[in-house]
C-alpha positions, 0 to 999 in steps of 0.5 A: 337587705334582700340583695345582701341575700340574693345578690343577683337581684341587682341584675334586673335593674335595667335590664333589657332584651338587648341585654339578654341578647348579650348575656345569652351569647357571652354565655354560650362562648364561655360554654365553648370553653369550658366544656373541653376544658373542664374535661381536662382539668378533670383528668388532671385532678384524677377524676374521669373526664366527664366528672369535668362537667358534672363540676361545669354545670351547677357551680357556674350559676350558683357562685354568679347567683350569689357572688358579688362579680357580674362577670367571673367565670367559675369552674374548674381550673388548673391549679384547684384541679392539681391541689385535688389530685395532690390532696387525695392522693395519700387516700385513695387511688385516682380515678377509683370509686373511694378517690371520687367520693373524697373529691366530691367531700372535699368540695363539700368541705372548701365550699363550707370552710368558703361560705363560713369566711364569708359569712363570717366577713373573714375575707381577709384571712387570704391575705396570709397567702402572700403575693411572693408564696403565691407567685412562687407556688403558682409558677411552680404549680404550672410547670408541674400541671404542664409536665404532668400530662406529658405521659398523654401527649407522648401515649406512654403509660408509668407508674407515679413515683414518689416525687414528680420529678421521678415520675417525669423522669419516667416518662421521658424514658419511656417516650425515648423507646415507646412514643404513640407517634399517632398520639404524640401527633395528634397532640402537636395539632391540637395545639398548632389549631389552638395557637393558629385559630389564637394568633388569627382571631382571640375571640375564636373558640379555638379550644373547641375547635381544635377539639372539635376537629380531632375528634372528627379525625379520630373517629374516622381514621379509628384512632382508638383501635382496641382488641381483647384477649384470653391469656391463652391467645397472648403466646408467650408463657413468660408473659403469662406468668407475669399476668398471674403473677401481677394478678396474685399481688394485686388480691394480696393488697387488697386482702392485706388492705382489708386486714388493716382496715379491721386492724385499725377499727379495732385499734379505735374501738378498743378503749379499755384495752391495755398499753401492751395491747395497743402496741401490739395491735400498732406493731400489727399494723405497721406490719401490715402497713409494710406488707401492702408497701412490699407488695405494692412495689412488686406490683408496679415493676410487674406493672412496668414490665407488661407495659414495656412489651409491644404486640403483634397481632397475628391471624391463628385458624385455631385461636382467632387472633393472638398476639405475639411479643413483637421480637420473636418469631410468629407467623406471617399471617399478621393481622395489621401493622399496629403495635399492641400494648396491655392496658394495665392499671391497678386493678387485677387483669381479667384473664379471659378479656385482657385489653390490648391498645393498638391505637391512641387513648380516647376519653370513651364512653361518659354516662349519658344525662346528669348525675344523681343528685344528693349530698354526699356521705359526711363522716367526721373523721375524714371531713377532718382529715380532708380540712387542712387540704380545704383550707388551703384549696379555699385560700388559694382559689378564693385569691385567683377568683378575687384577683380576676373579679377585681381586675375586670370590677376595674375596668367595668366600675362595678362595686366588689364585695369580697365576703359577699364572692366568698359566699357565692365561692362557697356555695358553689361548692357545696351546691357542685358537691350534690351534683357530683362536683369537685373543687371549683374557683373563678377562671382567669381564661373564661372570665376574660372570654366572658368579659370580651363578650360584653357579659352585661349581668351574672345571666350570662354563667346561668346560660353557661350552665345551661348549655352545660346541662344541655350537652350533658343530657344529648351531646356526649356521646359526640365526645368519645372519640375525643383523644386524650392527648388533646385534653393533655394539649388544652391544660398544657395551653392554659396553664402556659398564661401561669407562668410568670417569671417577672413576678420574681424580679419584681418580688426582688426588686420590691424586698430582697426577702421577698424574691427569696421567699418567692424562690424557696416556694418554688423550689420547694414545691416542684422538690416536694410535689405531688405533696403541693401543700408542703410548699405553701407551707414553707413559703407562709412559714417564711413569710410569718417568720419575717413578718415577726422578725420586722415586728421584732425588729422594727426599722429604727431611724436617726433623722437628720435634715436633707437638702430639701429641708425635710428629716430624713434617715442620716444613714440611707442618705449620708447625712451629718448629725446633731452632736447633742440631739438624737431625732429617733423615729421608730417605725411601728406599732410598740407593743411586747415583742419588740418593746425592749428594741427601742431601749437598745437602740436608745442605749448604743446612740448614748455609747456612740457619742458622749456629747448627747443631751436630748432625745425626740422620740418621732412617734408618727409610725407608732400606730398602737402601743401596748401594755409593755410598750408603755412599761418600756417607754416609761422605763427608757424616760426615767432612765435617760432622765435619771442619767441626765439627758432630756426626752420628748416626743412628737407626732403622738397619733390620738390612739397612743395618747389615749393610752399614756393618758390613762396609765399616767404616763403623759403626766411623766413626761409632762404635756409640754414634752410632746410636741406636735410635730418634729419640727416644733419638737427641733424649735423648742428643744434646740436653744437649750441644748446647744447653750454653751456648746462649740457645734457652730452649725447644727445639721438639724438647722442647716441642710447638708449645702450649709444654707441656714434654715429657714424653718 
């Protein structure tokens, strides 16, 4: 009972200082791994880098503490990363304080909805995340992670567009005018060491490495070149016109945004308040509402024209250093050869200190030590408002942690209990949320590291976080020269391993629905992102669809006997049929909604030939019956014997036989009318049915050579 509670327990059985020795190394080369890329999965779910960390250093403990697999790898990972970013998006700004608050509620949420499946030993609700949905949304997912970071890998800047395929557009226009050569390069070698260091050993921790390596490179080559400026060095009136201007519309949504806030809390609060009233205070605040979306949209094509100007700083004896747009006349007193750009978010401008990047973009300055410690502020409404996001980030990160821990329990033996991963899942949310996390899962990459290394018990995530612990508390200020285009060039590597194409031909080759619901997914979720959620929709909406249309309308076969002597479909393999015995085999459980599908069939086969006199109905694939499959199976007998024709049943499982039992419907039938199997059912019924007949050999005695039977 206490390992059920405390799992890790188990580790200790046999354990050895050569065992530790092992586990102490494995732990530290995930650590390798998962520093740098935890840092990148971080920007990709809108969050500051180091907040990569902050979800590195409790979750990977707590889910080996707790779970069930000895050697899973949690953390961040790419897919839960972009499914936080998608989920926040319609509630706050990524990268702002509200954006981080609901990250780390959300995580607080999965990891509740997690440990309450789990508990609950609700493990098998995953299986409605199909593998056709999941292939598909996964393939999808990966190209959009990949074309995401394109923007740091080309050092451009562009507003997101409504649709990603719209922002990549962007970007890619603007990478044809405005590529950061220095960035765009020091990305290519990120990769080429990565790729290099890959190819030359696996075990290698070439992420580091090629982490390690531009950094160095950034910081002595000064990379990074930033200078500030009053508005009154920048010389161009046009510009600074545009900066007030873009600064007016950014106080404007806020003071808008505050109105709607005070709107809708009087809206909610106004219980005995009129319809008319209601509607006017709606109409109020969908004008408003209007009035953020104008103004936001004035702001981004402000946004979109400071991006676009290039700077030229030049020495004033007056004024120190001013900028001039790079196309008009200045002075030649030029400063450097570097090409300044404003850094503009959405934020207001500082007029007296505004930010001009000459160099690439370095993650900069991460808070030293831990973070605070605390659970995070839960209000009801939007713990609710975040729990279709959670459920679906649950699902979808408990699938990728199960498939890794069940690949690699295969291949060390080791028993897997998926409720029991299920809790370590949870509460390695729900522990991370204190520490500042957001969502985590398993992670295929580190886990096969871990595996690789020989990682002997779950000791080997506690060192993991440990050393995550460690770099948190003295290392980071080592990282702040650490370009962004790298970061961008470590989630472009990682999520190449998502990208499955055969997972399509196989879903075709299995089902041709398959493939097609495998297809849609995908399609759908690159159309609708960053609104990933609709795609997972539409692919379970499809696959529910079809799993009630087979309920509805289970496969109904007519057997006859093959060459091999066995019964087999007369359709699928072009086999004669008896003119006087209809072998039908139903092919699933008959139950209400498709209880009168049996009876249809049953009619056309007597429409089809006038020569029947017998049916055997095959229950061997009807595993339940229900009220109305028993009303129906009772209404189809009394008719076809009322008709004059014959009816028996054979392979009857005991579950079935129960239930004719206790609705008397056995006695209807007569327990001499249900046969053991199909082929004592053909034995008894076939002599009485061809008395008198010109059928000289019967398909369901002779095989489709002519050979007599010997059965």
């Amino acid at each position: 009972m206490l390992t059920k509670i405390l799992p890790f327990i188990e580790w200790f059985k046999d354990y050895s200082l050569g065992k530790f020795r092992i586990d102490f190394l494995a732990g530290l080369t995930v650590a390798l791994v998962l520093i740098p890329q935890s840092m990148a999965y971080a920007q990709l779910a809108g969050l500051p880098a180091y907040y990569g960390l902050y979800a590195a250093f409790l979750p990977p403990m707590i889910a080996s503490l707790f779970g069930s697999s000895r050697q899973l790898a949690t953390g961040p990972v790419a897919v839960v990363s972009l499914m936080t970013a998608a989920s926040l998006e319609p509630f706050a700004s990524a990268g702002s304080e509200g954006f981080i608050t609901y990250a780390i509620v959300l995580a607080l949420t999965v990891g509740i909805f997690q440990l309450l499946l789990g508990v609950l030993r609700l493990g098998l609700i995953v299986n409605f995340l199909s593998h056709p949905v999941v292939n598909g949304f996964t393939n999808a997912a990966a190209i959009i992670i990949g074309t995401s970071q394109l923007s740091k890998l080309f050092g451009v800047y562009v507003d997101k567009a409504p649709h990603h395929y719209e922002t990549i557009i962007r970007v890619i226009e603007s990478a044809f005018h405005y590529t950061h050569l220095p960035t765009l390069a020091m990305g290519i070698l990120s990769i080429a060491i990565m790729v290099g260091l890959k190819r030359l050993n696996p075990k290698m921790p070439f992420v580091l490495a090629a982490v390690a390596i531009t950094t160095i490179i950034s910081w002595a080559t000064g990379f990074e070149h930033n200078e500030t400026a009053a508005i009154t060095q920048i010389m161009d009136e046009k510009i600074q016109e545009e900066i007030q201007s873009f600064n007016i519309t950014i106080q404007s949504i806020k003071d808008l945004s505050v109105d709607r806030t005070k709107l809708t809390s009087e809206i909610e609060s106004r219980h005995d308040a009129s319809t008319l009233e209601k509607l006017d205070l709606q109409y109020q605040a969908t004008v408003l509402t209007a009035r953020i979306d104008a103004a936001k949209a004035k702001a981004s094509e402000i946004r979109t024209r400071l991006r676009e100007i290039h700077f030229s700083a030049v020495e004033d004896t007056g004024k120190g250093i001013v900028f001039y747009k790079k196309e008009s006349p200045m002075p030649e007193t030029r400063v450097d050869d570097r090409v300044y750009r404003i850094r503009i978010g959405n934020k207001a401008l500082d007029t007296n200190a505004i930010n001009l990047s000459g160099g690439g973009a370095v993650v900069g300055d991460i808070p030293k030590g831990l973070p605070k410690l605390g659970m995070p502020g839960i209000n009801i409404s939007i713990f609710l408002q975040l729990l279709p996001y959670a459920i679906i980030i649950s699902l979808l990160g408990f699938m990728e942690a199960i498939a890794i821990a069940k690949a690699m329990a295969a291949k060390t033996g080791q028993r897997l209990d998926p409720n029991q991963e299920l809790i370590g899942q949870g509460l390695a949310n729900i522990v991370g949320s204190i520490g500042k996390s957001y969502p985590v899962s398993g992670s295929f990459s580190r886990s096969a590291v871990n595996l690789q290394a020989g990682a002997v018990s779950g000791l080997s995530s506690v060192i993991t976080s440990l050393m995550v612990i460690i770099t948190l508390l003295f290392f980071t200020p080592l990282l702040y020269h650490l370009p962004q285009a790298v970061l961008a060039s470590v989630i472009m590597m990682a999520v190449i391993g998502l990208v499955n194409v055969s997972g399509f031909v196989h879903a075709w080759h299995a089902q041709w629905y398959d493939g097609l619901i495998s297809v849609i997914t995908f399609i759908v979720t690159l159309a609708v992102a960053p609104h990933l959620e609709s795609g997972i929709y539409i692919g379970v909406g499809l696959s529910l669809a079809v799993f009630l249309y087979k309920s509805m309308r289970p496969k109904i076969s007519l057997l006859s006997r093959a060459q091999d002597q066995a019964l087999k479909d007369s359709c699928v393999h072009e086999l004669a049929t008896c003119k006087h015995i209809q072998l039908i085999r139903f092919e699933g459980p008959l139950f209400f909604a498709n209880a009168s599908y049996l009876e249809d069939e049953i009619n056309d086969r007597i429409q089809a030939s006038s020569d029947l006199r017998h049916f055997i109905i095959a229950c061997n694939g009807i595993n339940d019956i229900d009220a109305s499959g028993q009303e129906a199976l009772a209404l189809i007998i009394q008719r076809l014997r009322s008709a004059g024709y014959g009816v028996s049943l054979s392979g009857v499982n005991d579950a079935v036989y129960r239930v004719l039992a206790r609705t008397h419907l056995l006695e209807e039938i007569g327990v001499h009318n249900i046969y053991p199997t199909m082929e004592t059912a053909i034995s008894s019924v076939h002599p009485q049915t061809h008395d008198n007949t010109k059928e000289d050999q019967c398909p369901l005695l002779v095989n489709c050579l002519g050979t007599q039977s010997t059965k």
